[in-house]
C-alpha positions as CSV (number, residue, x, y, z in Angstrom):
1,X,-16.8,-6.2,-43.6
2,X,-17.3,-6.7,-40.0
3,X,-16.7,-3.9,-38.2
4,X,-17.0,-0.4,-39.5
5,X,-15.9,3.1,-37.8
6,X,-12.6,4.4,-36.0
7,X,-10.3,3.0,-33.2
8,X,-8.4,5.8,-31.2
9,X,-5.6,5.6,-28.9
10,X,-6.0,5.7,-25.1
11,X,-6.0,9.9,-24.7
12,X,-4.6,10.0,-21.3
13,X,-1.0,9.3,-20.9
14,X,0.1,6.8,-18.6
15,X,1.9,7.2,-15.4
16,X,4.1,4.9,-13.3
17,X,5.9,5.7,-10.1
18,X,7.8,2.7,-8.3
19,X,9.4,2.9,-5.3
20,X,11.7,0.7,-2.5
21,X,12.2,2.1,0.7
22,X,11.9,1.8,4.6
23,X,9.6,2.1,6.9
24,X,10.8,3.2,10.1
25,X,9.1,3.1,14.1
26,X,10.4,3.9,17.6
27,X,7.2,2.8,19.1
28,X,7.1,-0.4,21.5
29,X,10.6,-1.8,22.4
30,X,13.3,-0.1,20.4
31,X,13.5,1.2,16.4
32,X,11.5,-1.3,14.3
33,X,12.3,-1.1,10.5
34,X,9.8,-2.7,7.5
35,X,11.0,-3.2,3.9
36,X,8.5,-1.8,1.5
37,X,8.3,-1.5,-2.2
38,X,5.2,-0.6,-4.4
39,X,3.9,0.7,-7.7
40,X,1.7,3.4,-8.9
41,X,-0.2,2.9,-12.1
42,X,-2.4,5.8,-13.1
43,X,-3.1,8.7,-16.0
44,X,-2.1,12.2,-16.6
45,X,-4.9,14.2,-15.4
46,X,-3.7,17.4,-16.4
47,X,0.1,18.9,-16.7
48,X,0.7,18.6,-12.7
49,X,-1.9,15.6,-11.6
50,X,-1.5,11.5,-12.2
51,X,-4.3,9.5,-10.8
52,X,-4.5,5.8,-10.6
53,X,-3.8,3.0,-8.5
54,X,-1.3,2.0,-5.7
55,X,0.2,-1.6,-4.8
56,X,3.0,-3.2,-3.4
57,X,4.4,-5.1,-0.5
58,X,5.2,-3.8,3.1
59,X,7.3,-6.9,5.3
60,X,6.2,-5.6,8.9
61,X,7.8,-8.4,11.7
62,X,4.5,-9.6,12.3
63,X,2.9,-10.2,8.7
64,X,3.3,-8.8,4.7
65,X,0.9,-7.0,3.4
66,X,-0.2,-6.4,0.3
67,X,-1.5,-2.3,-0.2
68,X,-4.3,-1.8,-2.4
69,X,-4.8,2.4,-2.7
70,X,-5.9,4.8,-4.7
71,X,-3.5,6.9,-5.6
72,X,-2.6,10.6,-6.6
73,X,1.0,11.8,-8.0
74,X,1.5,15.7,-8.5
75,X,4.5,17.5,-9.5
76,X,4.9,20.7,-11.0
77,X,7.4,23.1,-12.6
78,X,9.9,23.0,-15.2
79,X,13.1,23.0,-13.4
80,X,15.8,20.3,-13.4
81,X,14.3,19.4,-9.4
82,X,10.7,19.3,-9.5
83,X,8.6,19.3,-5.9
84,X,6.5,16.0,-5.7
85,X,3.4,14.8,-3.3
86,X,1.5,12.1,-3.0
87,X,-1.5,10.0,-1.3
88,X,-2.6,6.6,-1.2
89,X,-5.7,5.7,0.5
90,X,-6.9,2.3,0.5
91,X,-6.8,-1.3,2.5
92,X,-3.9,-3.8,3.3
93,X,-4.6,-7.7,2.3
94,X,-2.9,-10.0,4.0
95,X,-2.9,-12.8,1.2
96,X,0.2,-13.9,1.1
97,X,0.3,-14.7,4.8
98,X,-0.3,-18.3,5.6
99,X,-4.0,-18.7,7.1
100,X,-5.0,-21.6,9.4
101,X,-8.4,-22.5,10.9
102,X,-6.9,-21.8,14.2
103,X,-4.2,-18.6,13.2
104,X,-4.5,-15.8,10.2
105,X,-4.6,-12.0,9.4
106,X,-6.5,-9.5,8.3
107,X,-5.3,-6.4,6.9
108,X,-7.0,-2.9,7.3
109,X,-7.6,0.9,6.1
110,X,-3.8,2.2,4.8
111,X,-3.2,6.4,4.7
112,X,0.2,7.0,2.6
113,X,1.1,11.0,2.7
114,X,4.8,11.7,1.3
115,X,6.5,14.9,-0.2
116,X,9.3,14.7,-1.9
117,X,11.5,15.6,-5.2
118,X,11.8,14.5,-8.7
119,X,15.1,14.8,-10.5
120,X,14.9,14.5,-14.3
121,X,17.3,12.6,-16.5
122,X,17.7,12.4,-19.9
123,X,14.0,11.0,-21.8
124,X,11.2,10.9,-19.9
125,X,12.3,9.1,-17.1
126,X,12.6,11.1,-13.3
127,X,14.1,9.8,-10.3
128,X,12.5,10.2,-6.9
129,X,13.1,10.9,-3.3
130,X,10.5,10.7,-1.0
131,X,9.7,11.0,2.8
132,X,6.5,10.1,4.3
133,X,4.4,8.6,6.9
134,X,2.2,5.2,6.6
135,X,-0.3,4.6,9.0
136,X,-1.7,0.4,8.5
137,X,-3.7,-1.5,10.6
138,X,-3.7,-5.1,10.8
139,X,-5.5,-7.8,12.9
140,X,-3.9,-10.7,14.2
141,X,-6.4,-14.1,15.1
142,X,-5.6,-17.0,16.9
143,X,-8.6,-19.5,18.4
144,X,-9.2,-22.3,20.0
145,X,-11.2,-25.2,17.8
146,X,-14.2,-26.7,19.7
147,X,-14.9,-30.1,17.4
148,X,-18.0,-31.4,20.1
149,X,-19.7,-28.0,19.6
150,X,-19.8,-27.7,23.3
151,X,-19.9,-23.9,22.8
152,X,-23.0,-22.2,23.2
153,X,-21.7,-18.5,22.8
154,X,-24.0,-17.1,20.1
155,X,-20.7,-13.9,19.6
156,X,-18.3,-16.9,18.7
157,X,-18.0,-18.4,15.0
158,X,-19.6,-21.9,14.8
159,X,-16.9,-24.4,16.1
160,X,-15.0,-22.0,18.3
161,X,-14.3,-22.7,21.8
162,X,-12.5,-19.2,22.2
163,X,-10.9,-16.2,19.6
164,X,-8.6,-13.5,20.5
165,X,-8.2,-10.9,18.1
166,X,-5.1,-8.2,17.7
167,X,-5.4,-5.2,16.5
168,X,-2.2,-3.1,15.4
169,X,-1.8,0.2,13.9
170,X,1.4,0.7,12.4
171,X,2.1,4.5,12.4
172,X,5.2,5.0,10.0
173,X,7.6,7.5,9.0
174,X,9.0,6.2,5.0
175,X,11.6,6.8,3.1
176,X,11.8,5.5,-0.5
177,X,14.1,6.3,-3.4
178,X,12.2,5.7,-7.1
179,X,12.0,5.9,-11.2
180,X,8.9,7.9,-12.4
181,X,7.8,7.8,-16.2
């Protein structure tokens, strides 16, 4: 005999949450909208707390970004509509953005408040309706090469003539319809 003792089941049930939605802006030049869909993947804490972890894809004009979060789920009550909040804080990663030696992206800190309602079906299964806001940053970088090394500028990256960096802070309001289990 090889191994000797007990195996027990994982004692904390799991949790998912995943939502599509939009995210919407009237800052700069008219309403801007960004598709976003993500997933929460946690464990019952107690009757009324899920904790765990937040991903997903938001597709802002300018880049997609991939939030990573950590992520709480509560709802409580007993009735057939059930009050529902939530927070995800983490970082955006721009890795599916294409990245050149002259152009790429880098994603920043991501705050994800919403409140909203769960509806329960039949099973375990509850539907969701959310409304939030999303605040993401995100830098954008574009240089200029300098292959003689001509640059002395100790503040530059070896092999840079010049770089200009971006910084934007999406501040969103969301909506986002979902299945919780």
């Amino acid at each position: 005999m090889l191994f000797k003792g007990s195996v027990q089941a994982q004692t904390l049930p799991f949790t998912n949450h995943t939502e599509i939605g939009i995210l919407q802006s009237n800052q700069g030049l008219g309403i801007t909208s960004a598709l976003t869909l993500q997933t929460f993947n946690g464990v019952r804490i107690n009757p009324w707390l899920n904790l765990g972890f937040t991903t997903g894809i938001d597709r802002y004009n300018i880049a997609n970004i991939l939030p990573l979060a950590f992520g709480a789920r509560a709802y409580w009550g007993n009735e057939k509509f059930l009050p529902l909040a939530s927070f995800d804080i983490g970082l955006g990663s721009t890795l599916l953005e294409k990245k050149t030696d002259t152009e790429w992206h880098e994603g920043g800190l991501l705050l994800n408040p919403t409140f909203g309602v769960l509806m329960k079906t039949k099973g375990k299964t509850k539907l969701s309706l959310t409304i939030g806001y999303k605040r993401q940053i995100l830098t954008e970088y574009s240089a200029v090469l300098d292959p003689q090394q001509t640059n002395f500028n100790n503040s530059l990256p070896s092999g840079y003539h010049s770089l200009r960096a971006e910084r934007y802070i999406f501040n969103r309001a969301s909506i986002r319809l979902g299945v919780f289990f």
